[in-house]
C-alpha positions as CSV (number, residue, x, y, z in Angstrom):
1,X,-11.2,-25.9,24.5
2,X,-12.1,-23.7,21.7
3,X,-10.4,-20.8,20.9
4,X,-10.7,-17.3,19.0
5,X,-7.2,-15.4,18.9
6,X,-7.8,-13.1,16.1
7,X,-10.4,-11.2,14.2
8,X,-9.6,-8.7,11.5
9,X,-10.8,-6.4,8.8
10,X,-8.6,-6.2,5.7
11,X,-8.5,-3.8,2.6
12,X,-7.4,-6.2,-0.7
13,X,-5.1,-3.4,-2.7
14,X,-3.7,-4.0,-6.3
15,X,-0.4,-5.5,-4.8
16,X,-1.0,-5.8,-1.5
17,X,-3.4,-6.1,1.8
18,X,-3.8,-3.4,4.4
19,X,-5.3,-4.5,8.1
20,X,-7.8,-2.0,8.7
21,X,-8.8,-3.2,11.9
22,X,-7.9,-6.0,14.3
23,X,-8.8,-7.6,17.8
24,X,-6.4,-10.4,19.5
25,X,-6.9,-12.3,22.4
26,X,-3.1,-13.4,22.8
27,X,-3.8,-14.8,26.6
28,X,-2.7,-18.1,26.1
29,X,0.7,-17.1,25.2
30,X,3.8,-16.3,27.0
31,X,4.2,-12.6,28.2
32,X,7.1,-12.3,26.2
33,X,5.9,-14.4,22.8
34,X,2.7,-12.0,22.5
35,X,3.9,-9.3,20.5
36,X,5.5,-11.6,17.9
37,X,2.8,-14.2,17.5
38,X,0.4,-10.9,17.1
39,X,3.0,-10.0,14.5
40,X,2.9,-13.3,12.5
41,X,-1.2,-13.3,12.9
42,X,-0.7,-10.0,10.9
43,X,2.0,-11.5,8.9
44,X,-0.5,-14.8,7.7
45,X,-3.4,-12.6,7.4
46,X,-2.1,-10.3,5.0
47,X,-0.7,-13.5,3.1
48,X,-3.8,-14.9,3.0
49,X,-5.8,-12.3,1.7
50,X,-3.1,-11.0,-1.0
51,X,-3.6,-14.8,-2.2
52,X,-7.4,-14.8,-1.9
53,X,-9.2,-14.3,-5.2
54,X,-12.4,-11.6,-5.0
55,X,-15.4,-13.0,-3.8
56,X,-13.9,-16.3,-2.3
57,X,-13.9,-18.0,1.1
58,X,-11.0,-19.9,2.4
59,X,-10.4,-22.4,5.8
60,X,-6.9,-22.7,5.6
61,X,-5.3,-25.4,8.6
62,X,-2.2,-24.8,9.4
63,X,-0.3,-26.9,12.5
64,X,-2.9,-26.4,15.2
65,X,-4.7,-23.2,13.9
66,X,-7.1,-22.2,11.7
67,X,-7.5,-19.2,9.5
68,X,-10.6,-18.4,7.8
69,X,-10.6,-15.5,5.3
70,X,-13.7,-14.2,3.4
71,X,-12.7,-11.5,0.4
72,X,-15.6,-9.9,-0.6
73,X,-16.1,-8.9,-4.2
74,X,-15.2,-5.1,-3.4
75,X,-12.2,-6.0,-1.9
76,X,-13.5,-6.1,1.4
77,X,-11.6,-9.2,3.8
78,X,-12.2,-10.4,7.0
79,X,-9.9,-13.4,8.7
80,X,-10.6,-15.5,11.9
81,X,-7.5,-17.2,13.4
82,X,-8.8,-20.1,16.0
83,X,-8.1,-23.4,16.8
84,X,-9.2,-26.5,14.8
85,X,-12.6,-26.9,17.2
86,X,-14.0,-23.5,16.1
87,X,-17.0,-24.8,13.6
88,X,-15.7,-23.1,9.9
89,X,-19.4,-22.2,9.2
90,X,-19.8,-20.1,12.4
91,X,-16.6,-18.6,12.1
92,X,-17.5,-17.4,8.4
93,X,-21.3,-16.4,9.3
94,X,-19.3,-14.4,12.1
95,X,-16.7,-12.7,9.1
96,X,-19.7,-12.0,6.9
97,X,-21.4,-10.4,9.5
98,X,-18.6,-8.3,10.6
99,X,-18.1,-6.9,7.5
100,X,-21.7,-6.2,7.0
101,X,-21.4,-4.1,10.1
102,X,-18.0,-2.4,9.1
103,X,-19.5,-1.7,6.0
104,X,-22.6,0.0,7.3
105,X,-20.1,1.8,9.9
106,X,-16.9,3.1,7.7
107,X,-17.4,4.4,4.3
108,X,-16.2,2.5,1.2
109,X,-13.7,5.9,0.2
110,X,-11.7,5.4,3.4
111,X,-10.6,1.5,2.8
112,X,-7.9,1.7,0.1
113,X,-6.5,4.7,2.4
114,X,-7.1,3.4,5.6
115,X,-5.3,1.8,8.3
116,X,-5.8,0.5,12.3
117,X,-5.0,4.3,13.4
118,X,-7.4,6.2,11.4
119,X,-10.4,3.8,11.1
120,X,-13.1,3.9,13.7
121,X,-14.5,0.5,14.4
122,X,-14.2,-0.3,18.1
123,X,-16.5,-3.6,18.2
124,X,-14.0,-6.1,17.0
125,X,-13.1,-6.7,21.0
126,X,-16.0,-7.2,21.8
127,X,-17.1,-10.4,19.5
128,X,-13.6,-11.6,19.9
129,X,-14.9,-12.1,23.3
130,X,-18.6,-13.3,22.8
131,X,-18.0,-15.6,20.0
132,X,-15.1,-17.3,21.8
133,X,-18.4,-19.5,22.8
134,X,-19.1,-21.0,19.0
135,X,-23.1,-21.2,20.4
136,X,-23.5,-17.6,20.5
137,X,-22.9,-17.3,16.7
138,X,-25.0,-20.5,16.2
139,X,-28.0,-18.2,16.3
140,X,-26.3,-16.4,13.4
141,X,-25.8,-19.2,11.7
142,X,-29.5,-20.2,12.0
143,X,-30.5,-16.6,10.6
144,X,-28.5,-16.4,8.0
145,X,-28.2,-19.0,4.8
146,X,-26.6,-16.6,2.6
147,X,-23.1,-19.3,3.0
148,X,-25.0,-21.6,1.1
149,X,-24.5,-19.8,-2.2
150,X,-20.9,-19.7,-1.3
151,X,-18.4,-22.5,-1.4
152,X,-15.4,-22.4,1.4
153,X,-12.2,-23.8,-0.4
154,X,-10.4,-25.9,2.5
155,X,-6.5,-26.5,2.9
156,X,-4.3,-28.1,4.4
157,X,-1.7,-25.7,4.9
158,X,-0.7,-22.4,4.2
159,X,1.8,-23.7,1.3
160,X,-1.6,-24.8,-0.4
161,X,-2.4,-21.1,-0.2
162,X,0.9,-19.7,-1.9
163,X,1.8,-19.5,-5.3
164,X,3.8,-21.7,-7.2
165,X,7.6,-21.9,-6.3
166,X,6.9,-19.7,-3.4
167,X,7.8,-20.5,0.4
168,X,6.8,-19.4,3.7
169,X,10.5,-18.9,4.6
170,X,11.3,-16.7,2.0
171,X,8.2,-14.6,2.3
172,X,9.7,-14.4,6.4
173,X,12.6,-13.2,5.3
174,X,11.5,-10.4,2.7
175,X,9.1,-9.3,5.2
176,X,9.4,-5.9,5.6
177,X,6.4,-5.7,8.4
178,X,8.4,-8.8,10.7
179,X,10.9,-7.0,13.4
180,X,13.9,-9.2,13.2
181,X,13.0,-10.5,16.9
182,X,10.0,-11.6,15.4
183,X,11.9,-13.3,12.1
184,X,14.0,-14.9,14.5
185,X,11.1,-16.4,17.1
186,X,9.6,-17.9,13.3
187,X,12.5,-19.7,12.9
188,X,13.3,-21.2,16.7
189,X,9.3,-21.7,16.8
190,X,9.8,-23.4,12.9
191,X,12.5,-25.7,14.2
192,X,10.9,-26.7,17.5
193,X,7.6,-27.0,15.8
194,X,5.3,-25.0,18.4
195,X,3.5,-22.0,19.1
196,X,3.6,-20.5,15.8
197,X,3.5,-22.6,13.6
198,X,2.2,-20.6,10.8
């Protein structure tokens, strides 16, 4: 079945990434896993984008997700985290179109200051729920051909994504925005090889 669990807005800073706004559908999870799967989806997603280049699209695989990330040339990001049926193109017709909208909604002057409490966008919920059907976007995808111009950069994993010399691990452990419940569900979840296998 495919699957949607997140959808965010991200700010690309000089040294880091700021979530300006996110939508989870965690439903599929244990009661008690939720809160740190949500914070490794924040974790990875601020990881990804940090590591994005300006005006680049990435589909980064990763055990059985999929994170696609879209950093606009202003600095402007948006991430999908799905499963490995969600078509890529409809998933970044669907970023680009949600940061088209954010755009149009927040002004530019509040992204590098922003953050989920003081930024008004309150549709994120609801295409996490429509486009958990890949066919609603489809019409999107038939509308717009702007992706053309743009080539997504695919891999395989996450360590594809990270610099040189660096390792998921570490960046878990340096974390400042992990609880240590949450670094210690990483490292059960690492050595059992499920749920998150970010």
């Amino acid at each position: 079945m495919v699957k949607v669990y997140a959808l965010g807005v991200l700010y690309k800073g000089v040294n880091n990434a700021t979530v300006l706004k996110a939508a989870y559908d965690l439903q599929s999870f244990s009661f008690f896993q939720r809160s740190s799967v949500q914070e490794f989806m924040v974790f990875v997603s601020k990881t990804i984008v940090e590591r994005t280049q300006q005006a680049t699209r990435q589909s980064v695989k990763e055990g059985e997700y999929m994170l696609q990330v879209y950093v606009r040339a202003d600095n402007l990001a948006g991430i999908l985290i799905s499963d490995h049926e969600y078509p890529n193109r409809v998933a970044h017709t669907l970023i680009t179109k949600i940061l088209d909208e954010f755009t149009a909604k927040v002004p530019a002057s509040a992204w590098a200051t922003g953050n989920e409490s003081t930024i008004d966008f309150p549709v994120l919920p609801q295409y996490l729920a429509k486009y958990q059907n890949p066919r609603e976007a489809d019409a999107l995808t038939k509308i717009q051909n702007d992706l053309d111009e743009t080539k997504i950069i695919l891999h395989d994993t996450i360590k594809a994504v990270l610099e040189r010399g660096e390792k998921l691990d570490d960046l878990v452990a340096k974390s400042d925005s992990l609880t240590m419940h949450s670094k210690a569900f990483y490292k059960t979840a690492r050595k059992t090889n499920s749920c998150c296998n970010f």
